[in-house]
C-alpha positions as CSV (number, residue, x, y, z in Angstrom):
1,X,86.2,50.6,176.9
2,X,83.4,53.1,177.2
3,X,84.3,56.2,178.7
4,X,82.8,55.6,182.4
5,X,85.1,52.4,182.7
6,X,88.1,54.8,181.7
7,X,87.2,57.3,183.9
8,X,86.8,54.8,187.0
9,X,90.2,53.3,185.4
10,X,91.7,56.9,185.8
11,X,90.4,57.7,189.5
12,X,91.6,54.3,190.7
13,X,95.7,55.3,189.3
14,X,95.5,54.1,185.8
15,X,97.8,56.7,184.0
16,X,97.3,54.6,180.5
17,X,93.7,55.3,180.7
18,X,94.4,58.4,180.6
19,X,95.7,58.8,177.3
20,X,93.3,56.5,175.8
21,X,90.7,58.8,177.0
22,X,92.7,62.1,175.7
23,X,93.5,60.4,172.2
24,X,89.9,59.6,171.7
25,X,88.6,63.1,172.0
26,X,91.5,65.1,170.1
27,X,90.3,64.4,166.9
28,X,87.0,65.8,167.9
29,X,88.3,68.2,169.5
30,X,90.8,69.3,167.1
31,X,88.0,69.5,164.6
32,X,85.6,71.4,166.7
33,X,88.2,74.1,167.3
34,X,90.0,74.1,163.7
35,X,86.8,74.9,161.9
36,X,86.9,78.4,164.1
37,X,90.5,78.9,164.2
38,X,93.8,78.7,162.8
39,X,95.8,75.1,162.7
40,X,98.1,76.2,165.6
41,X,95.2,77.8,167.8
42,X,93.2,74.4,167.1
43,X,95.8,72.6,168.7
44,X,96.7,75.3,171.9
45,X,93.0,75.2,172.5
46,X,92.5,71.7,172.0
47,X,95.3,70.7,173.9
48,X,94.3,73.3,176.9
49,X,90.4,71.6,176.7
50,X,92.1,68.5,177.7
51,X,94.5,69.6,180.4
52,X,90.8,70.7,181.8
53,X,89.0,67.8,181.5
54,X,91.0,64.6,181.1
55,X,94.1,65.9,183.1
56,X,91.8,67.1,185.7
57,X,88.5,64.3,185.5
58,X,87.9,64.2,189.2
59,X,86.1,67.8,188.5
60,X,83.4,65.6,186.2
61,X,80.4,64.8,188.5
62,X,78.5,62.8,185.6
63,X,75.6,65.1,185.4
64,X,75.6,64.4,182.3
65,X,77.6,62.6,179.6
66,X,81.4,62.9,179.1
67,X,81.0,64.3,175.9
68,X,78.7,66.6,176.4
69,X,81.5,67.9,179.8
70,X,84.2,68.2,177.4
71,X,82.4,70.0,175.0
72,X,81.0,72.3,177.5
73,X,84.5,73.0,178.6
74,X,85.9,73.4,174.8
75,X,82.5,75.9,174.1
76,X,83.8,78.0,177.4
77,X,87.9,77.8,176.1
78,X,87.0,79.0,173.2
79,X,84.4,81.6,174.6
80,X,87.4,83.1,176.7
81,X,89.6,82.7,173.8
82,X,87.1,85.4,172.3
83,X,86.5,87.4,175.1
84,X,90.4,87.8,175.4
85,X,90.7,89.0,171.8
86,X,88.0,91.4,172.2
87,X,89.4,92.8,175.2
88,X,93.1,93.2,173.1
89,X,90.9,94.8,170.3
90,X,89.3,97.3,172.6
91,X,92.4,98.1,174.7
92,X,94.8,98.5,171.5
93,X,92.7,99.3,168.6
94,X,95.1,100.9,166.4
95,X,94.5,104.6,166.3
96,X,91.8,104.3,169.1
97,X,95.0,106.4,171.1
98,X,97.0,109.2,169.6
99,X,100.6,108.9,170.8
100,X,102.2,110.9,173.2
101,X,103.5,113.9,171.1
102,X,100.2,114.4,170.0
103,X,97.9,114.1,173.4
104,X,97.6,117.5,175.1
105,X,99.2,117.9,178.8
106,X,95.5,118.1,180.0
107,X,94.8,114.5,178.2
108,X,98.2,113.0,179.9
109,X,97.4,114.9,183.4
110,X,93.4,113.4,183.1
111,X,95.1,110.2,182.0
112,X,96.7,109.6,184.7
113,X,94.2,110.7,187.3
114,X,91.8,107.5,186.0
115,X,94.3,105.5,186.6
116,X,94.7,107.1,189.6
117,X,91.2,106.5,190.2
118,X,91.3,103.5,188.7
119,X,93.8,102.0,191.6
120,X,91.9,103.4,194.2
121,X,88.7,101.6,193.7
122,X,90.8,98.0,193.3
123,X,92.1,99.0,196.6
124,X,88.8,99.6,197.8
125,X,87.6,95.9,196.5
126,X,87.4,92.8,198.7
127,X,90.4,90.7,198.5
128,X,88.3,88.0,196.8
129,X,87.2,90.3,193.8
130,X,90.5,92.4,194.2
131,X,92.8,89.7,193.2
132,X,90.4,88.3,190.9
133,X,90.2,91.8,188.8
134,X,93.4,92.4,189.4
135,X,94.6,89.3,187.9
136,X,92.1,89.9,185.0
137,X,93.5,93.6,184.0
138,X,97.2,92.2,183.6
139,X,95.5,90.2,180.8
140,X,94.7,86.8,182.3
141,X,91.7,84.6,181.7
142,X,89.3,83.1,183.3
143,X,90.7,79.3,183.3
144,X,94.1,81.4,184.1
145,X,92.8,83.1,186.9
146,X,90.9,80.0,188.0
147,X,94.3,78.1,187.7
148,X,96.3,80.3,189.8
149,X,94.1,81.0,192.9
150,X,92.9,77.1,192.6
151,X,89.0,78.5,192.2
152,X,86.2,77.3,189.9
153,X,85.8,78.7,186.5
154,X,82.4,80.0,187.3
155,X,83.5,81.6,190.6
156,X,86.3,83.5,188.9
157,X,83.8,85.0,186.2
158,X,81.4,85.6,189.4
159,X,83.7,87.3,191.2
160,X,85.1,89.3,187.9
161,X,81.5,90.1,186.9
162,X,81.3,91.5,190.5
163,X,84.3,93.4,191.2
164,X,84.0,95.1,187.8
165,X,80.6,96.3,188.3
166,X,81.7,97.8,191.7
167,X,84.6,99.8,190.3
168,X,82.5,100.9,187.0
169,X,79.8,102.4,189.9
170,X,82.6,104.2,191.8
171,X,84.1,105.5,188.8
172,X,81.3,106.2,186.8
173,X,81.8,110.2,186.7
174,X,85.4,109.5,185.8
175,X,84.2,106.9,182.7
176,X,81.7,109.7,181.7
177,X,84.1,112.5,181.4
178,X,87.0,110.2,180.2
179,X,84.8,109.5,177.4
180,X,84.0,112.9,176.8
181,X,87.4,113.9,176.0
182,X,88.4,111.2,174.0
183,X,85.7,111.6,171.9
184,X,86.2,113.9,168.7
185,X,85.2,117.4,168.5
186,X,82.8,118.6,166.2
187,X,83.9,120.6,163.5
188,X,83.2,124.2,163.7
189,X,80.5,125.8,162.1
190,X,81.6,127.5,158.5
191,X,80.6,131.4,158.6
């Protein structure tokens, strides 16, 4: 069965299609993520590619191939899969943060007045970026974010893209000086 008849199998009820569809793009899939990845992560991401395209084939509008939809999805999974990592990296870079009994009272008290800040401008967001941010700074992706409020992938990275532009641009005095004190000091000048 080619995969149009599977998919017209699968809208009309037919749960077996379903699998047949699934097991004929693991192995592709599997591949495609395990020659980026570790064995386990393959199979998470492979297994999560599916749950967003065979699991979920009424979002296919045949603009183009099957194929080519799945591995546009498995290109944006792993994508997010990077972005996420990236975003770990830059929040907990070992070192990036001295610990608390070596930051200064006026590095804990500035600290917490960004964050401060911080809260203030996602207050100030609409609902529809607010939630979507919000959602994104607890450490949620995109296809999680898009999961949970029922919204298209490309509206949630919209919407992200959006809302954190906004707070950047309100708290773009803040980011400056933040970054000014975090950065090192130069050393002084030997007499």
């Amino acid at each position: 069965m080619q995969d149009e008849e599977l998919i017209a199998a699968i809208r009309a009820g037919d749960r077996t299609a379903s699998n047949r569809l699934a097991r004929r793009y693991y192995p592709h899939l599997y591949t495609y993520f395990s020659s980026r990845l570790s064995g386990d992560e393959a199979q998470d991401l492979t297994q999560l590619t599916l749950l967003h395209t065979v699991a979920r084939v009424d979002r296919y509008r045949a603009e183009s191939s099957f194929r080519q939809y799945v591995f546009g999805v498995a290109r944006r999974v792993l994508s997010e899969r990077y972005r996420r990592d990236q975003r770990r990296i830059e929040t907990e870079e070992p070192g990036s943060e001295p610990p608390a009994s070596q930051t200064s009272p006026s590095q804990r008290v500035f600290k917490a007045q960004f964050h401060a800040r911080l809260v203030q401008a996602l207050a100030t967001l609409s609902e529809h970026y607010r939630v979507v941010v919000d959602l994104h700074l607890r450490g949620a992706d995109n296809f999680e974010i898009a999961e949970a409020l029922g919204l298209e992938y490309n509206t949630v990275r919209s919407r992200l893209s959006r809302g954190l532009a906004t707070i950047r641009n309100r708290l773009s005095p803040s980011l400056v000086e933040y970054r000014r004190r975090r950065l090192p000091r130069p050393p002084e000048p030997s007499s």
